[in-house]
C-alpha positions in Angstrom: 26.8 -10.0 22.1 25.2 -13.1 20.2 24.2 -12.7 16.8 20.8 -14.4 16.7 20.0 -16.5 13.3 17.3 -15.6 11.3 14.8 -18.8 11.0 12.5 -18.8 8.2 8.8 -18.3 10.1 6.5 -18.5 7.2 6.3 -18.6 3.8 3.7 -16.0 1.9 2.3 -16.1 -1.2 1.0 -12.3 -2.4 0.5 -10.1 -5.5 2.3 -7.0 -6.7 -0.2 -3.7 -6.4 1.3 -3.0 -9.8 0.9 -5.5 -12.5 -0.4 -8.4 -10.6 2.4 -10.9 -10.7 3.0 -13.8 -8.0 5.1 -13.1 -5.3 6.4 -15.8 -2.8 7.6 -13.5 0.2 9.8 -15.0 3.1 9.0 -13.8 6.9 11.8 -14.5 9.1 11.5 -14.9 13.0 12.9 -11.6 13.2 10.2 -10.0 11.3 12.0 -9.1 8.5 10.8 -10.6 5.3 12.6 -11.1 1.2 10.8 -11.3 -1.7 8.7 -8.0 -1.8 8.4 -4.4 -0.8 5.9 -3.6 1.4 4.1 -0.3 2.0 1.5 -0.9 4.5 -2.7 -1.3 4.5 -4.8 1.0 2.2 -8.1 1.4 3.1 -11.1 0.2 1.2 -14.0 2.2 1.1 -17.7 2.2 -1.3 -18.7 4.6 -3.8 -21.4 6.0 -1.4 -18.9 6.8 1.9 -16.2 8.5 -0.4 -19.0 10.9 -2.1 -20.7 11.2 1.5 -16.9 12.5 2.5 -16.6 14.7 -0.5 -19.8 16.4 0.5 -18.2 17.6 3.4 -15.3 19.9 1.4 -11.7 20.5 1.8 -9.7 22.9 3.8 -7.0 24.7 2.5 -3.3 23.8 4.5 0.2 24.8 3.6 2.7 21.5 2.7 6.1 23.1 2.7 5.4 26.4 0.8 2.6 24.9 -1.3 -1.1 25.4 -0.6 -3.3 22.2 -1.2 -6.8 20.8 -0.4 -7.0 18.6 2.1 -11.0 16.9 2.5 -12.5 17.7 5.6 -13.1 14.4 6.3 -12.0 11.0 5.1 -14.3 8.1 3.9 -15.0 5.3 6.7 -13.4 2.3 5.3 -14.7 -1.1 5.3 -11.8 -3.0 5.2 -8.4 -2.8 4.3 -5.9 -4.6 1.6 -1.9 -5.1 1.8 0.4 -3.0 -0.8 2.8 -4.8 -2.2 5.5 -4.3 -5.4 7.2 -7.0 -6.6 11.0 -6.0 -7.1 10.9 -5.1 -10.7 8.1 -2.5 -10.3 9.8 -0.9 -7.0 12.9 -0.5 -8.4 11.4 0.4 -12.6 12.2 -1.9 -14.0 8.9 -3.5 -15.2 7.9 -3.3 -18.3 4.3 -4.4 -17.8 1.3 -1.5 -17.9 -0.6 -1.4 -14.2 -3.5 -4.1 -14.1 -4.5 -2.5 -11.0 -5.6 1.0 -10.5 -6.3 2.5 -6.9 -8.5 5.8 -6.4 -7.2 7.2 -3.5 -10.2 10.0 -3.9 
């Protein structure tokens, strides 16, 4: 079996979700990637869809043996952003207070 090598595809610049610093993440051919941690798209909705979702309710559903609300609906996004941390926040090590807040409401 040949070990393929990994060959630099692209080179990204991007900003922690946390405290805003500059990140310069590496995507290999293989689509791995170094630099960052990355958590996936969070959706981006306005003030008007999330309270026109809230107006719908929640349900209540069992997680584990916990009872939580879950909203009966969620808000139709618009768009979407990347989540990224920078090394320092994923691992704790960051000193720096969040820049950025997210509602995830």
């Amino acid at each position: 079996m040949a070990m393929s090598k990994k060959v630099i595809k692209e080179h990204m610049h991007k900003d922690c979700s946390i405290c805003a610093k500059h990140m310069d993440v590496i995507l290999y051919n293989d689509r791995s990637y170094r630099g960052g941690h990355y958590f996936g798209k969070v959706p981006l909705s306005t003030e008007k869809e999330k309270a026109r979702a809230r107006s719908f309710g929640t349900r209540t559903v069992m997680w584990g043996d916990k009872e939580v609300q879950v909203a009966k609906k969620d808000p139709k996004p618009y768009g979407y952003a990347e989540y990224w941390e920078c090394p320092k926040c994923y691992w704790g090590e960051s000193d720096d207070k969040p820049k950025t807040v997210y509602h995830f409401n």
